[in-house]
OpenMM code with the backbone's topology and positions (N, CA, C; nanometers):
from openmm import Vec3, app, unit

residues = "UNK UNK UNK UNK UNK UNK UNK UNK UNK UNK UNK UNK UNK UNK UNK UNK UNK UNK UNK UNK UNK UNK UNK UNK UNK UNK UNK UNK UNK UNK UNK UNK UNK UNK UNK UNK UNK UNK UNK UNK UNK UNK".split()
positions = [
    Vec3(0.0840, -0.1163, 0.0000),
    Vec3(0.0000, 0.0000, 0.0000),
    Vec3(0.0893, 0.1236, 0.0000),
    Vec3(0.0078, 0.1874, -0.0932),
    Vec3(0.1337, 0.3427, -0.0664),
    Vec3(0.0767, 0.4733, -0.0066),
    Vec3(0.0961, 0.5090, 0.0906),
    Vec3(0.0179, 0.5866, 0.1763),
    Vec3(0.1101, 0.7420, 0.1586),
    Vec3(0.0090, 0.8271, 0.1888),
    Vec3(0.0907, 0.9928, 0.2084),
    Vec3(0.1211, 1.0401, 0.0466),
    Vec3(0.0466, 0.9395, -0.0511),
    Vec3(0.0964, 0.9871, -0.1803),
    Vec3(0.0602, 1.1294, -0.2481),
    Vec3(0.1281, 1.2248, -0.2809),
    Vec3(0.0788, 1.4007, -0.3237),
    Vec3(0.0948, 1.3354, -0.4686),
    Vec3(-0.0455, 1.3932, -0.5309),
    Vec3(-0.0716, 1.3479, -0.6826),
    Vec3(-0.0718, 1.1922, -0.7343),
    Vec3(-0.1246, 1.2027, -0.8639),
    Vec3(-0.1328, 1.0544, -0.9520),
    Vec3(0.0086, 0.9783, -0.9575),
    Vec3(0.0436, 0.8799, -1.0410),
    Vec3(0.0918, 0.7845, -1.0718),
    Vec3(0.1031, 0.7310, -1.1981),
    Vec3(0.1754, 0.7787, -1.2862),
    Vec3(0.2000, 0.7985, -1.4657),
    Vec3(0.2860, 0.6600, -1.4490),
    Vec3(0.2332, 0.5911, -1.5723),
    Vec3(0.3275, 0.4681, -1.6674),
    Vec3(0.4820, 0.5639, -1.6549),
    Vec3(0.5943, 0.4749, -1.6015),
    Vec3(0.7122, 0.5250, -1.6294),
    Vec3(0.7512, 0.6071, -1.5420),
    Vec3(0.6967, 0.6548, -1.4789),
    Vec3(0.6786, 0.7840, -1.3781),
    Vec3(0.8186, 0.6831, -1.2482),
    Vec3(0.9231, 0.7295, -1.2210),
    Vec3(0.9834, 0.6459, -1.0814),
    Vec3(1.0370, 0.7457, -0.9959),
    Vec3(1.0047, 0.6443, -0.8079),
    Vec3(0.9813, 0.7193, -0.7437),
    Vec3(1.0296, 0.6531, -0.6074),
    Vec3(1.0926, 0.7029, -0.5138),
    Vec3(1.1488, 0.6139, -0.3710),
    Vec3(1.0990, 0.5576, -0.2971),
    Vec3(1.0496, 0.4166, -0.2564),
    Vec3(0.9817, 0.3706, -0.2037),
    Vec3(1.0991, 0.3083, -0.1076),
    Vec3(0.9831, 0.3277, 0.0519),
    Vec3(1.0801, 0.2943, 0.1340),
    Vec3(1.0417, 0.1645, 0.2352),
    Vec3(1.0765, 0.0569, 0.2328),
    Vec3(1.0364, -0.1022, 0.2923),
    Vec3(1.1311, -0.0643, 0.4260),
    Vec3(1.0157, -0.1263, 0.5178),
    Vec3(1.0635, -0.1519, 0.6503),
    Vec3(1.0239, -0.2619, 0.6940),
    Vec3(1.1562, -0.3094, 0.7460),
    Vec3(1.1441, -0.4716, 0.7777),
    Vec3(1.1136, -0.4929, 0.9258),
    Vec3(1.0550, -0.5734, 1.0127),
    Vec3(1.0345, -0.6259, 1.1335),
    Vec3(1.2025, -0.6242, 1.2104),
    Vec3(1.2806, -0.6703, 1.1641),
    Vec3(1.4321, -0.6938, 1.2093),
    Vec3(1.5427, -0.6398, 1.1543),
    Vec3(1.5256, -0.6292, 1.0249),
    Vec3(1.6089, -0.5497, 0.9210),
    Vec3(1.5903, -0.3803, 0.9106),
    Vec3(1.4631, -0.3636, 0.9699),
    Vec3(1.4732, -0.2013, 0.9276),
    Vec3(1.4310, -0.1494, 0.8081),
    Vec3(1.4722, -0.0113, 0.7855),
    Vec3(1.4182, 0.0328, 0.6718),
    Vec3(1.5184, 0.0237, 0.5440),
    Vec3(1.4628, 0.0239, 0.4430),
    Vec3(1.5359, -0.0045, 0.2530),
    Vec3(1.4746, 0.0801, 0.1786),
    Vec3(1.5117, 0.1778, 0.1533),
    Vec3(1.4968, 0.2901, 0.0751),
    Vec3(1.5096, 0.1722, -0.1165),
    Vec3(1.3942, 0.2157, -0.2018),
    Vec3(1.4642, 0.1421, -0.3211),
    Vec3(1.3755, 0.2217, -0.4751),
    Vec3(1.4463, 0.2189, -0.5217),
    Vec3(1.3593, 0.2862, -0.6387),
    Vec3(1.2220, 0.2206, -0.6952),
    Vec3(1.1411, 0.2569, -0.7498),
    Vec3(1.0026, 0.1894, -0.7813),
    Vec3(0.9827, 0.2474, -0.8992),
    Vec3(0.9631, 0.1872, -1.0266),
    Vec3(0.8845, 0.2524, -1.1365),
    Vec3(0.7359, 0.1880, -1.1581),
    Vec3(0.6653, 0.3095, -1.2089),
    Vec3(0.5195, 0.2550, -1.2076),
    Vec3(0.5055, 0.1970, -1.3249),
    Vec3(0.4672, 0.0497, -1.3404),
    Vec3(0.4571, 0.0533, -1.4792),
    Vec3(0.2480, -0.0024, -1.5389),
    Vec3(0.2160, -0.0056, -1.6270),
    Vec3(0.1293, 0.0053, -1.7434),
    Vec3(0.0262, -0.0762, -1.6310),
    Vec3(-0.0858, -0.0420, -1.6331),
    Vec3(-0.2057, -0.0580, -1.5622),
    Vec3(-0.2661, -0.2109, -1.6419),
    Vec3(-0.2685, -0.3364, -1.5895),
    Vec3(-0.3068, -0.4177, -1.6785),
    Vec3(-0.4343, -0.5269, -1.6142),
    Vec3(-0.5030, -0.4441, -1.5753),
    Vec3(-0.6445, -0.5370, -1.4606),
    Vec3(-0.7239, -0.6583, -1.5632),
    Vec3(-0.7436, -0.8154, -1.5188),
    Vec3(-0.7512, -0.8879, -1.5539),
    Vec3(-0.8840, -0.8524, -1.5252),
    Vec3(-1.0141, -0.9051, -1.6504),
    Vec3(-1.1221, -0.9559, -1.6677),
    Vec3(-1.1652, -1.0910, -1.5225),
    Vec3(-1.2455, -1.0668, -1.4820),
    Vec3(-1.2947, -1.1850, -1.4136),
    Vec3(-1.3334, -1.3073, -1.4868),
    Vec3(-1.3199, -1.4488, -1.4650),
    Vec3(-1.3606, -1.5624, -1.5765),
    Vec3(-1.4697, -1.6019, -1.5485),
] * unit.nanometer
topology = app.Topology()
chain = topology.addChain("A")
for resn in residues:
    res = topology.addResidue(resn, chain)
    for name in ("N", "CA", "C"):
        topology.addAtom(name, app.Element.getBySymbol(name[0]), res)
């Protein structure tokens, strides 16, 4: 989940996403958004 986000989210658009682990802590890591592709239900 990406919380605190200011504005949309463009194809290609990259941006710092930061993972925090239970024991490990936090990991700063790059993220690109890519192409919106929502599957049909069968």
């Amino acid at each position: 989940m990406l919380m605190d986000q200011k504005g949309g989210l463009k194809p290609g658009q990259e941006f710092p996403l930061a993972v925090t682990f239970g024991r490990a802590g936090t990991l700063e890591v790059p993220a690109m958004v890519g192409k919106s592709s929502a599957m049909r239900p069968k």
